[in-house]
C-alpha positions in Angstrom: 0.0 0.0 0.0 1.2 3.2 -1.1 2.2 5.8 2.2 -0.7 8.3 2.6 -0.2 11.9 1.3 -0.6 14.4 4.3 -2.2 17.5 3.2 -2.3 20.1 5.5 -5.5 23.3 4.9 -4.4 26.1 6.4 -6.1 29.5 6.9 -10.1 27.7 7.4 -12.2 27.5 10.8 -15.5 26.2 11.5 -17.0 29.0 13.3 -16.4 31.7 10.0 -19.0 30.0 7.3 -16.7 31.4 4.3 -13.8 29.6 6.0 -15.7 26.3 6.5 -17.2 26.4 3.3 -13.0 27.0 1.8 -12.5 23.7 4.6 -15.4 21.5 2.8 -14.5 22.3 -1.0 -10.6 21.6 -0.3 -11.4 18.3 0.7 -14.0 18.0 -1.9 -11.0 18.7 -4.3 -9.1 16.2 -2.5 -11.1 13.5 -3.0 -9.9 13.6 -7.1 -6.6 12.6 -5.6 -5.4 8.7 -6.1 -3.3 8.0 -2.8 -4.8 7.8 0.5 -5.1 11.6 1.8 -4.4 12.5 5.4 -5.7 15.9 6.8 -3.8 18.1 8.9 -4.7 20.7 11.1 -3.2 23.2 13.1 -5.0 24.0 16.2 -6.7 27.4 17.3 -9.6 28.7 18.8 -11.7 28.5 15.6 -9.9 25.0 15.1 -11.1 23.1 18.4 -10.2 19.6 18.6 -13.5 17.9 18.9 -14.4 19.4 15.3 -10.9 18.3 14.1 -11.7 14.7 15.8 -15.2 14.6 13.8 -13.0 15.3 10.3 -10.1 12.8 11.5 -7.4 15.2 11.3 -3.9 15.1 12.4 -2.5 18.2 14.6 0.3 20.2 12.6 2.8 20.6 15.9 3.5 24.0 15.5 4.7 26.8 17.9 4.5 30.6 16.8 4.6 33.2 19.3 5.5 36.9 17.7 8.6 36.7 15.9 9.7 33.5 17.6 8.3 30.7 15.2 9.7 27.7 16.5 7.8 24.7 13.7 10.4 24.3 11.6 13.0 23.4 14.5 10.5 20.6 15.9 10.2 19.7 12.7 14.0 18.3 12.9 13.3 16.6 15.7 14.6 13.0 15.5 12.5 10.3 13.7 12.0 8.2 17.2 10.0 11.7 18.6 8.4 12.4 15.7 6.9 8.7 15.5 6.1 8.9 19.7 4.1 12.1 18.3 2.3 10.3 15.6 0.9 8.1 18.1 -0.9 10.9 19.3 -1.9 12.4 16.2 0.6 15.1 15.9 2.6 15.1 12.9 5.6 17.8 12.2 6.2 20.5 9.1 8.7 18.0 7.4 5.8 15.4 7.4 3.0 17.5 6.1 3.7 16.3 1.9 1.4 19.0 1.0 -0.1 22.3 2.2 -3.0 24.3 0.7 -3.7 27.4 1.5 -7.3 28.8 2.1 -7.2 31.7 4.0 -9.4 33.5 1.3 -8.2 37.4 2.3 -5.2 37.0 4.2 -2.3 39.0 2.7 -1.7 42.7 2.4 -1.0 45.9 3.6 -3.8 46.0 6.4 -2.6 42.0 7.8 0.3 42.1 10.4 3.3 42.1 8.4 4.9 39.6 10.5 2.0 36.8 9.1 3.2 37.4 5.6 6.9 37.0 6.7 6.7 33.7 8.3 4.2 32.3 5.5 6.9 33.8 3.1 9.5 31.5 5.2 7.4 28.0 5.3 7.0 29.0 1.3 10.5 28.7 1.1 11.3 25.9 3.2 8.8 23.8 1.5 10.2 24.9 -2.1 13.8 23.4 -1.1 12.3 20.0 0.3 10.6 19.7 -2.9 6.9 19.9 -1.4 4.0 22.0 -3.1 2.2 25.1 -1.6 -0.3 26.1 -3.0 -2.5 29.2 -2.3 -5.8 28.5 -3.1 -8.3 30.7 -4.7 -8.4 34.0 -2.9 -7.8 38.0 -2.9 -4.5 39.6 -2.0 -2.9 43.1 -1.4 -2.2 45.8 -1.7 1.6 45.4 -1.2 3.2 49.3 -0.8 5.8 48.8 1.8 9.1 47.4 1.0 9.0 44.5 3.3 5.7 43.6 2.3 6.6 43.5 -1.3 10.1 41.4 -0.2 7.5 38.9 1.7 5.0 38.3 -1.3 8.1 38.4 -4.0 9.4 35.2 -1.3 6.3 33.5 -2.5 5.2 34.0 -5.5 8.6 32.6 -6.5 8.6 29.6 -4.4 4.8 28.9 -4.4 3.6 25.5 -6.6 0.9 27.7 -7.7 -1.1 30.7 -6.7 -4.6 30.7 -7.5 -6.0 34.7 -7.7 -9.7 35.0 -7.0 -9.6 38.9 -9.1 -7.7 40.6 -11.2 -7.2 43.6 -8.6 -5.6 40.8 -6.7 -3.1 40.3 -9.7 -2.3 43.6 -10.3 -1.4 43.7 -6.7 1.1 40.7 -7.5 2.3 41.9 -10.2 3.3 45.1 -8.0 5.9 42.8 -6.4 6.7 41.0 -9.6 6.2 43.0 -12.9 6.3 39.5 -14.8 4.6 37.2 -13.1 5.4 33.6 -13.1 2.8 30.7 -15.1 2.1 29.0 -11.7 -0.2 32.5 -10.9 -3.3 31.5 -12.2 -6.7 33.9 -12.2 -9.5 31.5 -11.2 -12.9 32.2 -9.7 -14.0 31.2 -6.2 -13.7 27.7 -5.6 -16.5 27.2 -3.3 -19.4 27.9 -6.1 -19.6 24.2 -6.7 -20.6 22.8 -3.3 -23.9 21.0 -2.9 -26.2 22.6 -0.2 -27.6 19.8 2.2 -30.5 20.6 4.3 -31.0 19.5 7.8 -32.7 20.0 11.2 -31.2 23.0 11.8 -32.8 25.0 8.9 -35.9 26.8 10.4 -39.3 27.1 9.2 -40.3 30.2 7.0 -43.7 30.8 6.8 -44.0 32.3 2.5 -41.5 33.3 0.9 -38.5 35.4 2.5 -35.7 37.5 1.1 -32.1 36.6 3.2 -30.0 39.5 4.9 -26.7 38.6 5.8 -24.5 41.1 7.7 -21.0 41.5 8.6 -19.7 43.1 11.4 -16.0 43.6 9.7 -17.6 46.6 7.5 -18.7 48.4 11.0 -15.7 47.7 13.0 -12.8 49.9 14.0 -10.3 47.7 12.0 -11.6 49.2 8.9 -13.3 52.0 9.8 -12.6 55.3 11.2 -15.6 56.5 12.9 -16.9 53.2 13.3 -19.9 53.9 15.9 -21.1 56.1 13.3 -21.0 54.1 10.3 -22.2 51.3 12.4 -25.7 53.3 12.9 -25.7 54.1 9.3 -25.0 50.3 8.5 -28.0 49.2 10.5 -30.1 51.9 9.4 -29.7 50.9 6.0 -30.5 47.1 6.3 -33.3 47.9 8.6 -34.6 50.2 6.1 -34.9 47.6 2.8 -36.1 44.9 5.8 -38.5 47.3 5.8 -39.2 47.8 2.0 -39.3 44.1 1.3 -41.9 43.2 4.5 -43.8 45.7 2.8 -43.5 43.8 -0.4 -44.9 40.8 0.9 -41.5 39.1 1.7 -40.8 37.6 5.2 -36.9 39.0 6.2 -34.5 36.5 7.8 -30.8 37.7 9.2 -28.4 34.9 8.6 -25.6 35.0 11.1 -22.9 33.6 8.9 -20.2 33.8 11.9 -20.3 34.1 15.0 -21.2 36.0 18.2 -20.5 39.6 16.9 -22.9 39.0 13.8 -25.2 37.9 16.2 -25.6 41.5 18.2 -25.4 43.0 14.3 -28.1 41.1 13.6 -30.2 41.5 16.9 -29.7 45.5 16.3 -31.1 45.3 13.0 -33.8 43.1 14.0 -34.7 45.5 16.8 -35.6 48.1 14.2 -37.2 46.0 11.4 -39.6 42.9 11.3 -36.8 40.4 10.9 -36.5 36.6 11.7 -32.6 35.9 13.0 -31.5 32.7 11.9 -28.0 30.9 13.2 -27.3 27.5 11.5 -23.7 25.8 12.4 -23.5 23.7 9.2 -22.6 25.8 6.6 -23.9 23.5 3.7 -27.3 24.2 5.6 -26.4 27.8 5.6 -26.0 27.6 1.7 -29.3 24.8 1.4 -31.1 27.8 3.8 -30.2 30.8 1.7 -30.7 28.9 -1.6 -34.1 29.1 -0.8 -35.2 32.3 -0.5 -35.8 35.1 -2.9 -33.5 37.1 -2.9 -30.6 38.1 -1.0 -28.6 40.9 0.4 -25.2 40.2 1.8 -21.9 41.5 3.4 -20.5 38.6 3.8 -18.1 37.3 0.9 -19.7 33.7 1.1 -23.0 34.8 1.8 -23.5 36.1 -1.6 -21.5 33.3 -3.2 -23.5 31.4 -1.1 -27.0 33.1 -3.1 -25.3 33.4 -6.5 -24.2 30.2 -6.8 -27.4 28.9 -6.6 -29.1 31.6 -9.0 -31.0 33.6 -6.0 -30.3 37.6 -7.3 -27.8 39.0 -4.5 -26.8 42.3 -3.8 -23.5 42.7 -2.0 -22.6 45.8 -0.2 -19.0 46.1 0.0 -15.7 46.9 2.0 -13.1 45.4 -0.2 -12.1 45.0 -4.0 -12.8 41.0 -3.9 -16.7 42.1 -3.8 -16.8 43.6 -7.1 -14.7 41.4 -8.8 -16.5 38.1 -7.4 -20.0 40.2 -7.9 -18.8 40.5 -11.5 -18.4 36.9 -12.1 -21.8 36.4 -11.7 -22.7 39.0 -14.3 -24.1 41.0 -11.5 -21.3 44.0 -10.5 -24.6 46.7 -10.9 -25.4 45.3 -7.8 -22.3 45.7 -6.0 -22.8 48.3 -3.0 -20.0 50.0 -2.3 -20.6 53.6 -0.9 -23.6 51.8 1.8 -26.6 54.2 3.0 -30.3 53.9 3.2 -30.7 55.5 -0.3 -27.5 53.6 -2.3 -29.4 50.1 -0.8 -33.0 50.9 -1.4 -32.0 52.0 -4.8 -30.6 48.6 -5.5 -33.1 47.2 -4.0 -35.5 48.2 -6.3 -33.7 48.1 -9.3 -33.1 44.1 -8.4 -36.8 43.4 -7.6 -37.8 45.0 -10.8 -35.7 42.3 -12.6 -35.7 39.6 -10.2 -36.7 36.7 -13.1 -34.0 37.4 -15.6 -31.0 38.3 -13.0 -31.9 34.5 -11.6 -31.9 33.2 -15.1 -28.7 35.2 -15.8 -27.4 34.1 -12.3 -27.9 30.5 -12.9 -26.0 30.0 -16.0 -22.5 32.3 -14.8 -22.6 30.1 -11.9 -22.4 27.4 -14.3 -19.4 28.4 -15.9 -17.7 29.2 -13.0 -18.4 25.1 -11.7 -16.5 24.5 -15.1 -13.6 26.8 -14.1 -13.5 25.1 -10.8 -12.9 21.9 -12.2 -10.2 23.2 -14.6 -8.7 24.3 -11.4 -8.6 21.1 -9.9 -7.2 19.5 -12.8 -4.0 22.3 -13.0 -3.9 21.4 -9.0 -3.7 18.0 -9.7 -1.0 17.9 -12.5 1.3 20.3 -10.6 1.7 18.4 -7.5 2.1 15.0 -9.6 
């Protein structure tokens, strides 16, 4: 029997939907692979262990505290350890055969510098031990400081392949490296293919019901100066087309699609609107739940993919460049928000309901063709790691 290929994901969670959703469509991918795949996992508090267990994944022994980054050391630990390890599930950098990286928005400017350094490093090391990284499908940049640039010009040169979700992204790349190498590819989100499975958890509607699906990154200080403010705006504005689509005979359900602090975003909305709140842990009942309704308005990346990918018309309101460009995949960047207020929203709102039937028409067959670039994706994974 042929030894197992350990593959570790890096960069997913399970309490971020987006993340788990990146987690379910790697292994997905996986499954095209011949040998026996192993999944490896570094722990976190996202990353508990019983929701490791439940996956069978191996721990990544890793240790990273500031600038000290200790992994690659225990990763020379002598063969004897590392196997006394392995009988606890633990498995070291030099035994992981393959990493993929899913963080979806993880490197740029406004990321701690020191996260693109050491992934920069492991890049590296895994380039001279002859072992693919890959990045999988997501945004990145922009790069404007010199050590930034250094950092991302480490990996794009030592990277198996790069998948870019956007051609902002690109350009952004192509900041570090003018000429960019063939092994950075420009490929759509990779989690439009994933089959939406229903269970218990999905909540009864009663009549059709448009879903709202906040994000509590566009209202926080991280990105925001002035945040308390824009906050009120924010839930002004979804409270006031919850209100315009009640009165159009919809019922209006907030999807938490994270975690606790989409949860008092949502209960704020809902406080000034007749909304429904809805929290569903499995996010393939997340997707089966939103792929229901009529419509959908979203701040959350995977929310709208979520919608789109299953023809329901989305609008996305926006806080980054990866909106647009994924909102343009689907043929529907018209409905991309990006300056959010009552008026910009209602005035999308309106425009969508007025052509509901052909944007879901229109809807259904982009998502189509981006399933077909997904599996050409897969295939140029599968021939560069061999």
């Amino acid at each position: 029997m042929s030894k197992p290929l350990f593959v570790e994901i890096k960069g997913v969670q399970f309490r971020n939907k987006g993340a788990y959703l990146m987690l379910l469509a790697s292994l997905e991918g996986l499954k095209g692979i011949k040998q026996q795949v192993e999944l490896v996992l570094s722990p976190g508090p996202n990353l508990p262990y019983v929701e490791r267990a439940r996956l069978g994944a191996w721990q990544k022994l890793s240790f990273r505290r500031g600038g000290l980054d200790l992994t690659p050391l225990i990763g020379k630990l002598p063969g004897a350890v590392q196997r006394l390890f392995n009988r606890y599930g633990m498995v070291s950098e030099q035994q992981v055969d393959l990493v993929l990286e899913a963080s979806g928005f993880a490197y740029g400017d406004q990321w701690p510098l020191r996260f693109l350094q050491n992934t920069a490093k492991e890049v590296v090391r895994f380039a001279k031990a002859g072992k693919p990284f890959v990045f999988m499908p997501q945004a990145f940049g922009p790069f404007k400081t010199d050590a930034s640039k250094a950092a991302m010009r480490d990996i794009i040169q030592h990277a198996r392949l790069i998948f870019v979700r956007d051609p902002v992204s690109l350009q952004h790349l192509q900041s570090c490296v003018p000429n960019l190498p063939d092994s950075v590819v420009l490929t759509p989100d990779f989690t439009v293919g994933l089959t939406a499975r229903a269970n218990d958890e999905i909540p009864t509607v009663n009549g059709p019901y448009a879903a709202l699906i906040p994000n509590n990154k566009v209202v926080s200080s991280f990105n925001h100066a002035g945040a308390e403010q824009q906050r009120n705006d924010y839930i002004a504005a979804f409270a006031a087309a919850a209100n315009k689509l009640a009165a159009e005979g919809l019922q209006c359900v907030l999807v938490n699609h994270e975690g606790k602090e989409d949860a008092q975003l949502c209960a704020e909305i809902a406080a000034k609107a007749p909304c429904q709140i809805v929290h569903i842990d499995d996010p393939l009942a997340v997707k089966a739940f939103i792929g229901k309704a009529e419509l959908a308005i979203s701040s959350r990346f995977h929310g709208a993919v979520n919608a789109l990918s299953q023809g329901v018309p989305c609008i996305a309101t926006s806080w980054s460049h990866k909106y647009h460009a994924m909102m343009t995949d689907f043929g529907m960047a018209d409905y991309c928000v990006t300056e959010l207020s009552e008026q910009s929203l209602l005035s999308a709102l309106q425009q969508l309901l007025d052509n509901k039937a052909s944007l879901a028409a229109e809807v259904k067959l982009k998502a189509a063709g981006l399933k077909q670039q997904n599996a050409a994706m897969w295939q140029r994974l599968y021939q560069a790691i061999g």
